[in-house]
C-alpha positions as CSV (number, residue, x, y, z in Angstrom):
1,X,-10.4,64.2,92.1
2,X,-12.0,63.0,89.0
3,X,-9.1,61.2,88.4
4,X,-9.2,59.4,91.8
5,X,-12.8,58.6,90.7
6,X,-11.7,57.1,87.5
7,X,-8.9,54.8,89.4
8,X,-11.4,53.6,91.9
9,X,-14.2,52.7,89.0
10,X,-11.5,51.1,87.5
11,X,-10.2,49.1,90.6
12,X,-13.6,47.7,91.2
13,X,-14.9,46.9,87.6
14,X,-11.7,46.6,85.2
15,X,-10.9,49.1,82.4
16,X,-13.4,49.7,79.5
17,X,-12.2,46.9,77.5
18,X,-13.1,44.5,80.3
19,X,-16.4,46.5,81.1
20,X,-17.0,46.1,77.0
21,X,-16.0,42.4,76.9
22,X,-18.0,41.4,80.1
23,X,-21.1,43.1,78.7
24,X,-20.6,41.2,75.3
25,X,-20.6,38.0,77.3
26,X,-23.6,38.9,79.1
27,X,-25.3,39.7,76.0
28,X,-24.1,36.3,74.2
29,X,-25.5,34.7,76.9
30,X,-29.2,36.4,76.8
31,X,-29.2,35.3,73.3
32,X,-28.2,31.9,74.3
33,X,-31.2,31.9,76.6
34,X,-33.7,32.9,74.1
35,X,-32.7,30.6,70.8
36,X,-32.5,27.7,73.8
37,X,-36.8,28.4,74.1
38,X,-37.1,29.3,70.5
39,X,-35.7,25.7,69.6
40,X,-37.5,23.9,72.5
41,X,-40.6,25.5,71.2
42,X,-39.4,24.3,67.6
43,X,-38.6,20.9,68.1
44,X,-41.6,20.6,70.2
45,X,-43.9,21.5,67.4
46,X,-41.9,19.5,64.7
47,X,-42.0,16.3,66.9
48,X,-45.5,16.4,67.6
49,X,-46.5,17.0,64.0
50,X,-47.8,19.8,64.7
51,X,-48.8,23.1,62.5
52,X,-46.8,26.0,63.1
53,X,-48.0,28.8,61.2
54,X,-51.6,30.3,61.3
55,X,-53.7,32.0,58.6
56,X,-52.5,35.7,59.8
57,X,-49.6,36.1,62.3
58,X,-50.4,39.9,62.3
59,X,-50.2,41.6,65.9
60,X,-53.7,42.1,65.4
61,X,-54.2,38.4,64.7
62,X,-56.7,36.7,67.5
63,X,-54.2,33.6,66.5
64,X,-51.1,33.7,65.1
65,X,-50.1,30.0,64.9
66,X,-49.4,27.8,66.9
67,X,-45.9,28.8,67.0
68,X,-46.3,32.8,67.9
69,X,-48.6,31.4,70.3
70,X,-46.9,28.6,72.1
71,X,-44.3,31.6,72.5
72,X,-46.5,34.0,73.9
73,X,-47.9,31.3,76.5
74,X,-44.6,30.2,77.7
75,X,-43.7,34.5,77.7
76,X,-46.6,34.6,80.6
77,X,-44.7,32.0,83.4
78,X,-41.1,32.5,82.2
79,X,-39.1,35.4,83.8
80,X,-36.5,35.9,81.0
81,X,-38.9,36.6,78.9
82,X,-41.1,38.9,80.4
83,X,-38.0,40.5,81.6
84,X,-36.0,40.5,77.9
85,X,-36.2,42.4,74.5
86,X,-35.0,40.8,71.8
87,X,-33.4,42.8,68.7
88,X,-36.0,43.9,66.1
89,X,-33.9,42.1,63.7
90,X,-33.2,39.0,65.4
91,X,-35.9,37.6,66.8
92,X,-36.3,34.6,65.6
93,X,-39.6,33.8,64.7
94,X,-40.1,34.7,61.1
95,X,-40.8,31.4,58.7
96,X,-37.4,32.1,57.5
97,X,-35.3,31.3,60.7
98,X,-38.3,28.2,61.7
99,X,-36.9,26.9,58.0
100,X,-33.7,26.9,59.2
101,X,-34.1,25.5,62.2
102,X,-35.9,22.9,61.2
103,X,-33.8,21.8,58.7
104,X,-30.6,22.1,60.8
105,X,-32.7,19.8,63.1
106,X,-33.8,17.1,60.2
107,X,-29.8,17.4,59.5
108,X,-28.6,16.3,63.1
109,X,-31.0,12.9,62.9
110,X,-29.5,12.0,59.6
111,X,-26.3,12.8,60.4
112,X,-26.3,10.9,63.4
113,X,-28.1,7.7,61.0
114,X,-25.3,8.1,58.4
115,X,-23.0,8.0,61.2
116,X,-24.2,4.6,62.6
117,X,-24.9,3.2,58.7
118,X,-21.1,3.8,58.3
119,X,-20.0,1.6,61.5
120,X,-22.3,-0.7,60.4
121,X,-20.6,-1.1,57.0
122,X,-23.6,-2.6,55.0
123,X,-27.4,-1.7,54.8
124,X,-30.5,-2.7,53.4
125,X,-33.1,-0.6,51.5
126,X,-36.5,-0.3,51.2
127,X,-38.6,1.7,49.3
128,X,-42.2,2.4,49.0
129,X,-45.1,4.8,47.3
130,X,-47.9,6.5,48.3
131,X,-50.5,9.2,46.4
132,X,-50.3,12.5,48.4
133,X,-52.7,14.6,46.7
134,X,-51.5,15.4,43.4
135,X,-48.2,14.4,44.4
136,X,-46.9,11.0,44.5
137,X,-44.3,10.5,47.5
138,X,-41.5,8.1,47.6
139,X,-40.7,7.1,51.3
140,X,-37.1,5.1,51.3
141,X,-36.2,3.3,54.7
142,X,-32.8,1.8,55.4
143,X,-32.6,-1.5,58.1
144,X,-28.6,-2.1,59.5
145,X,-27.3,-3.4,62.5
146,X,-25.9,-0.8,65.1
147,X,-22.8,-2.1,66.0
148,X,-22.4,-0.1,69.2
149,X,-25.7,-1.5,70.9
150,X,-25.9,-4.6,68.4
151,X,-29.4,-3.7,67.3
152,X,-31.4,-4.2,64.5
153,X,-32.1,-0.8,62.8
154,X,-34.5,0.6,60.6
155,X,-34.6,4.4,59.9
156,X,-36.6,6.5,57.6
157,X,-34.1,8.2,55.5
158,X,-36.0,10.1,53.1
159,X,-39.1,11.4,51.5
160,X,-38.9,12.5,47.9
161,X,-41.6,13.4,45.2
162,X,-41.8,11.4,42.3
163,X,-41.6,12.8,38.7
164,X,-42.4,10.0,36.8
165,X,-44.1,6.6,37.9
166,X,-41.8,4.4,35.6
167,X,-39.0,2.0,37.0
168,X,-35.9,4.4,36.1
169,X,-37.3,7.4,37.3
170,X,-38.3,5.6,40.8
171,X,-34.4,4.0,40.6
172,X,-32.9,6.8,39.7
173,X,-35.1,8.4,43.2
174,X,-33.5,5.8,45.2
175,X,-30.1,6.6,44.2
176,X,-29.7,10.0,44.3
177,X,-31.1,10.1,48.0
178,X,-28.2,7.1,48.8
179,X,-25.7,9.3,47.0
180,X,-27.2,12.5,48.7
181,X,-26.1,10.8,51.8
182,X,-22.7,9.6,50.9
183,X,-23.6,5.7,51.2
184,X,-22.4,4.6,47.7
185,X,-19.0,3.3,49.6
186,X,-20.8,1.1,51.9
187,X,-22.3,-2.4,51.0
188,X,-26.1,-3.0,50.5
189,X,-27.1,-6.2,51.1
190,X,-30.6,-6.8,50.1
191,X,-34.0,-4.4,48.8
192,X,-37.5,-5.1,49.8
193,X,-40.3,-3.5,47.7
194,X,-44.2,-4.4,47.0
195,X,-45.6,-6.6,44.6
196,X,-46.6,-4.0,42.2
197,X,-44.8,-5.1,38.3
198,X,-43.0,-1.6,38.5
199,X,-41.2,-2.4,41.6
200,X,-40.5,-6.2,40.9
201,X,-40.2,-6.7,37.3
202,X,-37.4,-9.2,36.7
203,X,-36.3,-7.3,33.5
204,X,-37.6,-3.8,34.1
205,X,-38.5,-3.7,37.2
206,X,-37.4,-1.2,40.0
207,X,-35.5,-4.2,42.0
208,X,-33.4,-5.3,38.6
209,X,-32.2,-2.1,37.6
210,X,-30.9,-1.2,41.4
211,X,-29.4,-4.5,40.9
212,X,-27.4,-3.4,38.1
213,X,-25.3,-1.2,40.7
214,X,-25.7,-3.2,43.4
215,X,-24.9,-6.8,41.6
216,X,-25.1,-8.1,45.3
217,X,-28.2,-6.7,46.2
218,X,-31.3,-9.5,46.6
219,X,-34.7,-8.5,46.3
220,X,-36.8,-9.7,48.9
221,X,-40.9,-9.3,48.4
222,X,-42.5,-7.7,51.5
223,X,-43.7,-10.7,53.5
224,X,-46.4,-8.3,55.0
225,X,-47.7,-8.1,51.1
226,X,-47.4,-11.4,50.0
227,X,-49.8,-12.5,53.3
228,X,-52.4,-9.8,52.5
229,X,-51.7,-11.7,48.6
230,X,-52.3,-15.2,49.9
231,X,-55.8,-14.0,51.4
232,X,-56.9,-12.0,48.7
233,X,-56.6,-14.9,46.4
234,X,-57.9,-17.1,48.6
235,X,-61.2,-15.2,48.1
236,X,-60.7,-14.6,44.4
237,X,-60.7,-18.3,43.9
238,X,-64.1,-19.1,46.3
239,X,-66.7,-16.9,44.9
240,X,-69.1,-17.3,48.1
241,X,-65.8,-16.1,50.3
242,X,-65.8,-13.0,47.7
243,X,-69.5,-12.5,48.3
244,X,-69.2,-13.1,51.8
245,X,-66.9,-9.9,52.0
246,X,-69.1,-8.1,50.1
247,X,-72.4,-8.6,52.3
248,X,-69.8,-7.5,55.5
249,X,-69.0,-4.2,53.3
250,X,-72.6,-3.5,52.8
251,X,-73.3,-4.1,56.3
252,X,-71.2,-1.2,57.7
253,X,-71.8,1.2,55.1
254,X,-75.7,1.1,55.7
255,X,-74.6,1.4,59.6
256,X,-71.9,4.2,59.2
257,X,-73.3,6.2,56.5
258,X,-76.4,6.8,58.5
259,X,-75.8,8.5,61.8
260,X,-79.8,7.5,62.3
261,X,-78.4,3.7,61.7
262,X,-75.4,3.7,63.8
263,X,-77.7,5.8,66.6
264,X,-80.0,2.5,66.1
265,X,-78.0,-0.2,66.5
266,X,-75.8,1.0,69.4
267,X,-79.1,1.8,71.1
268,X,-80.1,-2.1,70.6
269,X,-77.0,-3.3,71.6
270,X,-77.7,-1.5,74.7
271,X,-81.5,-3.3,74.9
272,X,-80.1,-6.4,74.6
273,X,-77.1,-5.9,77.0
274,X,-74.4,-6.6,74.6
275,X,-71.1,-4.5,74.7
276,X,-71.0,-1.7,72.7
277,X,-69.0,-2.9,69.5
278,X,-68.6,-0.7,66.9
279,X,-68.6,-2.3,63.5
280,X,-65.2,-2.7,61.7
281,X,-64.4,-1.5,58.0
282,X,-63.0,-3.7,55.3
283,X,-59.6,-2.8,53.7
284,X,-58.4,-5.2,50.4
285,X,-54.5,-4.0,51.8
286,X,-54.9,-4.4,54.8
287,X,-56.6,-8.1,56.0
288,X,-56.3,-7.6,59.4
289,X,-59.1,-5.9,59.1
290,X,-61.3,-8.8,57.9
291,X,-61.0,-10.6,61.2
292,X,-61.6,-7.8,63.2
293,X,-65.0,-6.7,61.2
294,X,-66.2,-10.7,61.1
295,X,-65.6,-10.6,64.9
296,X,-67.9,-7.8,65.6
297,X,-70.4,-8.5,63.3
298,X,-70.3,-12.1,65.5
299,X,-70.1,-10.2,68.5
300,X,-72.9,-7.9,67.8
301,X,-75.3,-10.5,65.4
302,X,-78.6,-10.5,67.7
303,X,-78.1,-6.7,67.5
304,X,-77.6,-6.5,63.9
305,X,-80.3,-8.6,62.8
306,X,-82.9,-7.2,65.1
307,X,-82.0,-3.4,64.1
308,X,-82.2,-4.4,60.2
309,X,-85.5,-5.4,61.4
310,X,-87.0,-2.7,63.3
311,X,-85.6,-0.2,60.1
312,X,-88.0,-2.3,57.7
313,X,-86.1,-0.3,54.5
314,X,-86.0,-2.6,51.4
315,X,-82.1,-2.4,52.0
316,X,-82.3,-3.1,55.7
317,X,-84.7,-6.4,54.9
318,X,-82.3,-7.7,52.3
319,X,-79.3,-7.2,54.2
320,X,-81.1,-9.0,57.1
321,X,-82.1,-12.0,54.6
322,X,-78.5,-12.2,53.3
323,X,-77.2,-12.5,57.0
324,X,-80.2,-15.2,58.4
325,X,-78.5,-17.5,55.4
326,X,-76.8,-20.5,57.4
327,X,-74.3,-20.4,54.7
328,X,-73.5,-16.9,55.6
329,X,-73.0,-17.6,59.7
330,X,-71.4,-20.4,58.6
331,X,-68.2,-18.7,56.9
332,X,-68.8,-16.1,59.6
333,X,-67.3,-18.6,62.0
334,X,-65.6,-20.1,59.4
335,X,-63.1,-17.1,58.9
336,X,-63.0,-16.2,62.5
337,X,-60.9,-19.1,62.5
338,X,-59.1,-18.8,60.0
339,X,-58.0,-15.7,60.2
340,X,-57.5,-15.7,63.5
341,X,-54.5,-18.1,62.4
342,X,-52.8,-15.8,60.3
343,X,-53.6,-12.4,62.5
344,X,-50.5,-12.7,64.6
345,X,-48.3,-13.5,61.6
346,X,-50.0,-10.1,60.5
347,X,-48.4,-8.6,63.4
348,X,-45.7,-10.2,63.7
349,X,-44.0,-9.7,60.1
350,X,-44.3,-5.7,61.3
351,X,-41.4,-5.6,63.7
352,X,-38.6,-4.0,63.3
353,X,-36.1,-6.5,64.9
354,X,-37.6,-9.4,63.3
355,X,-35.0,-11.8,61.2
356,X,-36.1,-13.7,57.9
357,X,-35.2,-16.9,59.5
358,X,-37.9,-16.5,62.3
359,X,-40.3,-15.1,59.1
360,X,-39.7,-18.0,57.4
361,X,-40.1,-20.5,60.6
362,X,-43.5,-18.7,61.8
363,X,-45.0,-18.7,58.0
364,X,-44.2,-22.7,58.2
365,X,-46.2,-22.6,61.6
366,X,-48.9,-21.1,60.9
367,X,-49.0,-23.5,57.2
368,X,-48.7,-26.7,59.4
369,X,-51.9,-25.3,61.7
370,X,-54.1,-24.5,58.9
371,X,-52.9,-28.4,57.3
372,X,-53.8,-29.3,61.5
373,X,-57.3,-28.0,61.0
374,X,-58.3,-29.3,57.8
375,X,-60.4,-32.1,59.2
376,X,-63.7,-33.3,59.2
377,X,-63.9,-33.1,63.0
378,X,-63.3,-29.1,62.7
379,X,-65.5,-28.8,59.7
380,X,-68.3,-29.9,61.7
381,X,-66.9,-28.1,65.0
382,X,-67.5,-25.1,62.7
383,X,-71.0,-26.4,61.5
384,X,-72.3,-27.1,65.3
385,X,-71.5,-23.5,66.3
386,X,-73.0,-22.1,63.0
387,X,-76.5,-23.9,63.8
388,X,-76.3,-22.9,67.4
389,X,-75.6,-18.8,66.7
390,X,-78.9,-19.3,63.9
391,X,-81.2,-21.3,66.2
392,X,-80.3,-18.7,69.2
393,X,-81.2,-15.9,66.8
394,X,-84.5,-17.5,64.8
395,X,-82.7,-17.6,61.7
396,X,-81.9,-21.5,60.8
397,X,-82.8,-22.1,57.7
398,X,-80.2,-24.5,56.8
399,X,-82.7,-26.6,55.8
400,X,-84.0,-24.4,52.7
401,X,-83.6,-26.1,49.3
402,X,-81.7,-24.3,46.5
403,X,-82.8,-22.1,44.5
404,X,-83.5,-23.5,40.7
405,X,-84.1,-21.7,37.6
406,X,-86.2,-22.5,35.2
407,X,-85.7,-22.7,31.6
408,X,-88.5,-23.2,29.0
409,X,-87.2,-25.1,26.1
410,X,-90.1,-25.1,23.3
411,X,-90.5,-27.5,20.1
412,X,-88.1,-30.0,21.3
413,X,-87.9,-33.3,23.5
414,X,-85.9,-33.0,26.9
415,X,-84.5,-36.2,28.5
416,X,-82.8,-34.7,31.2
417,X,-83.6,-32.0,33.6
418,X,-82.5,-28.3,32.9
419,X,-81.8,-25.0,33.8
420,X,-79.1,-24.0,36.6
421,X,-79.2,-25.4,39.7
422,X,-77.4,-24.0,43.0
423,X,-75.6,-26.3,45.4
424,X,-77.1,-27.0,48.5
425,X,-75.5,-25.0,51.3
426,X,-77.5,-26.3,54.5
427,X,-75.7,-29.4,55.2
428,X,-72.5,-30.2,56.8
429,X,-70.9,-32.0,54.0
430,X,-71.9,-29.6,51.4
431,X,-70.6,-26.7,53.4
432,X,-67.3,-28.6,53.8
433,X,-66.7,-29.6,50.3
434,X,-67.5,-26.5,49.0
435,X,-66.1,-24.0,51.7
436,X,-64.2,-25.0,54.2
437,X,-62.0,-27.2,52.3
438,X,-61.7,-25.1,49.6
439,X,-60.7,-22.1,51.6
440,X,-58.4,-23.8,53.5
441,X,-56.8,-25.5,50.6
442,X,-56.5,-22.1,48.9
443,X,-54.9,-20.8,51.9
444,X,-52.3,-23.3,52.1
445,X,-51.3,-24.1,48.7
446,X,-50.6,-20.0,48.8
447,X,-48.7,-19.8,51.6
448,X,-46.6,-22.5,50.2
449,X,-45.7,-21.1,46.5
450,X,-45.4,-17.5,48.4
451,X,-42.8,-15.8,50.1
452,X,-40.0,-17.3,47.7
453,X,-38.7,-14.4,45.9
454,X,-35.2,-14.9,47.9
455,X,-33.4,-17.8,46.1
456,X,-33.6,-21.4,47.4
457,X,-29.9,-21.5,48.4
458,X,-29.7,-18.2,50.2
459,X,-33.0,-18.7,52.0
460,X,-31.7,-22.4,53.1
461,X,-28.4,-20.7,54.5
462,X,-30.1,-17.4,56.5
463,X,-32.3,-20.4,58.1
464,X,-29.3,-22.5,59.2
465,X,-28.1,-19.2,61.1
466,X,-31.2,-19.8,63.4
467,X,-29.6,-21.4,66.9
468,X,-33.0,-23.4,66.6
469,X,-32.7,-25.0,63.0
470,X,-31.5,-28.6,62.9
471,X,-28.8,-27.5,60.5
472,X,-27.5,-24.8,62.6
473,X,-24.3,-23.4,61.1
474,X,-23.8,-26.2,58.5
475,X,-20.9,-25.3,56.0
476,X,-22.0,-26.1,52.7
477,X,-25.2,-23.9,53.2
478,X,-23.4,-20.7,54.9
479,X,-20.9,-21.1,52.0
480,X,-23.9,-20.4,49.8
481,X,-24.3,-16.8,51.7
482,X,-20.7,-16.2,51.7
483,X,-20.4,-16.7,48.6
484,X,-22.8,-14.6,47.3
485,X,-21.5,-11.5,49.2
486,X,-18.0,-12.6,48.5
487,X,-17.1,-13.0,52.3
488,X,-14.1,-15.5,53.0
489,X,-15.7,-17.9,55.3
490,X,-13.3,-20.2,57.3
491,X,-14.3,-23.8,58.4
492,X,-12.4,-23.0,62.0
493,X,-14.1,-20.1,62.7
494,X,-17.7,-22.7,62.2
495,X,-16.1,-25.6,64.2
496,X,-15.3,-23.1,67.3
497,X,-18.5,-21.1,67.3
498,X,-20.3,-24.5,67.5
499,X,-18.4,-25.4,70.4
500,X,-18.4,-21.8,72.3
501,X,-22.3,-21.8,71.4
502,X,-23.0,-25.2,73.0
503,X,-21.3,-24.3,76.3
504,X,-22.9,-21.3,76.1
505,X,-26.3,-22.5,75.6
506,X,-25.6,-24.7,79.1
507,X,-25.1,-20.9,80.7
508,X,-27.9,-18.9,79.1
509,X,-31.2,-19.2,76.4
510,X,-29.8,-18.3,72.6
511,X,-33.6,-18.6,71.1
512,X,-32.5,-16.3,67.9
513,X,-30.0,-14.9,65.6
514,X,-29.2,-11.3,66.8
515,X,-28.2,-13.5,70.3
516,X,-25.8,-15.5,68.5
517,X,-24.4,-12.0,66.8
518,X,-24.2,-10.7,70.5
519,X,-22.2,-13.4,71.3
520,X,-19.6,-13.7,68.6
521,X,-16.7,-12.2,69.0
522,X,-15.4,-9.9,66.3
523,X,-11.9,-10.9,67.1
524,X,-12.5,-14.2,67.5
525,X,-14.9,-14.7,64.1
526,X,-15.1,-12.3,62.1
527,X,-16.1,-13.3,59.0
528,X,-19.0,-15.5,61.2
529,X,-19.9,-12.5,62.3
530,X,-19.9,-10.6,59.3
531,X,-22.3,-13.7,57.6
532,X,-24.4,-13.0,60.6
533,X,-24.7,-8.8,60.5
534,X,-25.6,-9.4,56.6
535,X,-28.6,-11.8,57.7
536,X,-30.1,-9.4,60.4
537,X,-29.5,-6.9,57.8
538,X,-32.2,-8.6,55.2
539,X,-35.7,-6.9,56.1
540,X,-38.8,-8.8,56.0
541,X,-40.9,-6.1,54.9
542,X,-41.3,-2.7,54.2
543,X,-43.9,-1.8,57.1
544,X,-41.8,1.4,57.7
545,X,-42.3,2.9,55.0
546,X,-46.2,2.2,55.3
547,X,-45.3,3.6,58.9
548,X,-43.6,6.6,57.6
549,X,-47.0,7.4,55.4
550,X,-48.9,7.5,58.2
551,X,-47.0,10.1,59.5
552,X,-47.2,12.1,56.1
553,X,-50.9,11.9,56.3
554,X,-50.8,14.3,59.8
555,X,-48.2,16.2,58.6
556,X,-49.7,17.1,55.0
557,X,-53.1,17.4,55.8
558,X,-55.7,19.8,53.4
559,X,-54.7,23.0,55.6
560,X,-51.1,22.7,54.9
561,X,-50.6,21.7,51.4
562,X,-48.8,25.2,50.3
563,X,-45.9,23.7,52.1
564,X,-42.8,23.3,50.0
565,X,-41.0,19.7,49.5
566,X,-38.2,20.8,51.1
567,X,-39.5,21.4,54.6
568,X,-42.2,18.5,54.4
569,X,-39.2,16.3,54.1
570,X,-37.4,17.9,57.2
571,X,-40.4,17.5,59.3
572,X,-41.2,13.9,58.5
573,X,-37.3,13.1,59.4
574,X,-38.6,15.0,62.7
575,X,-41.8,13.5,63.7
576,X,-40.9,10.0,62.3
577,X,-37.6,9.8,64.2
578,X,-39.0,11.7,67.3
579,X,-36.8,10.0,69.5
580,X,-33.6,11.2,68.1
581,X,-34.9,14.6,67.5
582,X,-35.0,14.5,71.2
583,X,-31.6,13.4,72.0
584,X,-30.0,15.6,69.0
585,X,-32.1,18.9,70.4
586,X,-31.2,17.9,74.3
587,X,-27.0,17.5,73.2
């Protein structure tokens, strides 16, 4: 009978090594289950930026992390785990295994940007530093063209500490990240750095010694720096524009400082029925700031000046006196314009898909609009609104003479007069001979000597690769390209593009260069459209990196600085490159 039994059981369920094997599936499967919300819960975290370990993950713990916690919420609506038990020495959660995870994660995104770096054949590099606490942090970037989508890349690759702050040890950074990689087979085409001597030194500098293993490798100045330069200088060289800056600093310190102050004036603002503005903060990197704090110190003047007033502090009435001067409101609207000019080349230079050509063209543009405004009509355009914004806020005094200083000279006979005397800033001419014009002059004569760190002949043939430029695909200047990067270019392959590109341009818009790559055949040209990958290839500047800082500054913040090199660099790959994270984790 107990035989029988055992035939039946093992009619209806198998033998034992079926029974054994279908419980080992079911048990593989569990497992499955709970790593599947273990790494949803990980990726989560590491995407987000997000800490994930607390001060004491003890059961007795009122809060174990965000991790331990994230897991104990999603324990309360999910079924399989209320309902399952994992192992007591596999489950998961120890720092150990979210080290691992994480890492294996940060290893999937670069794998997959090696991956696409390797179709691509060529890159570009771009590197850039950052203080990070005691620590100084290299962020390197890479731009390429994907050649499955045909877009214009740019990836953070890597985030190393630096050991030294010389040239070779920065270098020597670079490389070993590249070789870390395996992309010392593929081509790079250009490196874009900073201004700093360190970085572009001609000799010694980061940018000539890369060079020396890269001999094709051109160095390209971050366009993004070389604007904030042109500014910077502009004020260096007009001492009232320096001064000017200053009074603007002072201004929102005594508002922001002072929660009594900043209380005030939004309370005045209110009084008067003016929007609520807050006042802007200066930054000497960043001079998109500038316009935005001269436009809400315009925006809010009536406010400012009758807060300053109803404080009555020493400080508050000389801050009020500086900004009543005419000469002051003056380069108030003065700079609004001006810098209102170069703000969307601020922006502009810090996309990703941008092309040097187009760089190149809208830097022109925005030189020919400041040469457009340098006239006497807009001088006094400017001087008109200036007096209006003081006579609407009792504060013209425009007509004031200067202020002279005396000097007593005893035991000898003066012929002349003496002593230093300051130029009059209340009329129109004055104010355009000594400002406007000035500061405009500046501004141009920059932009022009500027953003010529690419040679002449390189520069001249990316801009003939625009579908726009006048000398769209001449020879001689593409030769100059081709040349450099030893590609083989053949005069039929330039003849036929023109032709397919002019019936083409009948059919549809081609208004820039990654078009034009789009439209070229491989087949058909290929060394055309090799030339072309190498020119959308060139970065304009290194905003990534400064991108990929911003990042670090979330992720390393003063709670988490016992966190090890190792995983800070896993996590910025993850929260940087977000969007792949999310791919790699759904796959």
């Amino acid at each position: 009978m107990v035989s029988w039994q055992g035939f039946k059981s093992t009619k209806e369920h198998g033998d034992i090594c079926m029974q054994l094997h279908s419980a080992s599936i079911n048990e593989i499967q569990e497992r499955r289950e709970y790593l599947r919300r273990i790494v949803a819960i990980i990726g989560f975290l590491a995407r987000q930026g997000i800490p994930f370990r607390g001060h004491s993950e003890k059961e007795s713990s009122e809060n174990q992390g965000n991790f331990l916690e994230c897991f104990k919420l999603l324990s309360q609506f999910d079924p399989f785990l209320q309902n399952y038990t994992a192992a007591s020495n596999s489950t998961y959660l120890s720092s150990i295994s979210q080290n691992e995870f994480i890492q294996s994660f940060a290893e999937e995104v670069t794998d997959e940007i090696r991956k696409e770096m390797k179709l691509s054949g060529m890159y570009a590099v771009m590197a850039d530093e950052a203080r990070d606490g005691k620590t100084e942090q290299l962020a390197v970037c890479v731009r390429y063209v994907n050649s499955d989508h045909g877009k214009v890349m740019e990836r953070f690759l890597g985030l190393q500490d630096l050991k030294g702050f010389d040239a070779k040890t920065i270098t020597n950074t670079i490389e070993a990240l590249l070789d870390a990689n395996e992309l010392g087979n593929l081509t790079c085409v250009a490196q874009t750095y900073d201004g700093a001597s360190v970085m572009s030194g001609v000799s010694g500098g980061v940018q000539a010694l890369f060079r020396a293993n890269h001999p094709e490798t051109i160095y390209i100045h971050c366009y993004t720096h070389e604007l904030n330069l042109v500014l910077c200088y502009t004020c260096r060289a007009i001492q009232e524009a320096a001064d000017f800056f200053d009074c603007l600093e002072c201004v929102y310190t005594f508002f922001n400082t002072s929660l009594v102050n900043h209380e005030k004036l939004i309370a005045v603002q209110k009084q008067l029925g003016l929007p609520g503005h807050e006042l802007a903060q200066l930054s000497r990197t960043r001079w998109s700031c500038q316009l935005a704090s001269v436009t809400a110190i315009l925006e809010s003047y009536s406010a400012v000046l009758t807060c300053l007033q109803e404080i009555g502090t020493p400080v508050a009435v000389g801050l009020r006196m500086k900004l009543s001067k005419f000469s002051v409101v003056y380069m108030m609207v003065m700079f609004e314009c001006l810098l209102s000019i170069t703000d969307g080349l601020h922006k502009y230079l810090q996309r990703v898909n941008l092309d040097l050509a187009e760089a190149v063209m809208y830097k022109e543009a925005v030189c020919d609009t400041l040469k457009a405004k340098r006239t006497d009509e807009m001088a006094q355009s400017l001087y008109n609104r200036a007096k209006a914004i003081c006579q609407a806020n009792g504060s013209d005094d425009q007509s004031s003479s200067p202020r002279r200083k005396q000097k007593r000279m005893k035991e000898f006979v003066v012929e002349s007069t003496c002593g230093a005397v300051g130029t009059d800033l209340g009329s129109s001419d004055n104010l355009k001979r000594h400002l406007y014009f000035p500061c405009v002059d500046r501004m141009i004569s920059e932009l022009s000597q500027r953003f010529s760190s690419v040679g002449v002949s390189i520069l001249k043939g990316v801009q003939v690769c625009h579908p726009s430029s006048v000398t769209f695909l001449s020879q001689d200047l593409l030769n100059e390209v081709a040349l450099h990067y030893n590609i083989e270019l053949r005069a039929e392959e330039i003849y036929v593009a023109k032709h397919y590109l002019e019936k083409k341009k009948e059919e549809c818009s081609i208004p820039d260069i990654l078009t034009v790559y789009r439209l070229l055949d491989c087949d058909m040209f290929p060394s055309l459209k090799k030339l072309f990958q190498i020119v959308l290839t060139l970065p304009v500047s290194s905003c990534t990196c400064e991108r990929s800082f911003s990042a670090l500054r979330r992720l390393h913040t003063w709670l988490r600085r016992t966190m090890r090199q190792e995983r800070l660099h896993n996590l910025a790959v993850l929260s940087i490159e977000k969007e792949s994270a999310q791919l790699s984790q759904e796959e």
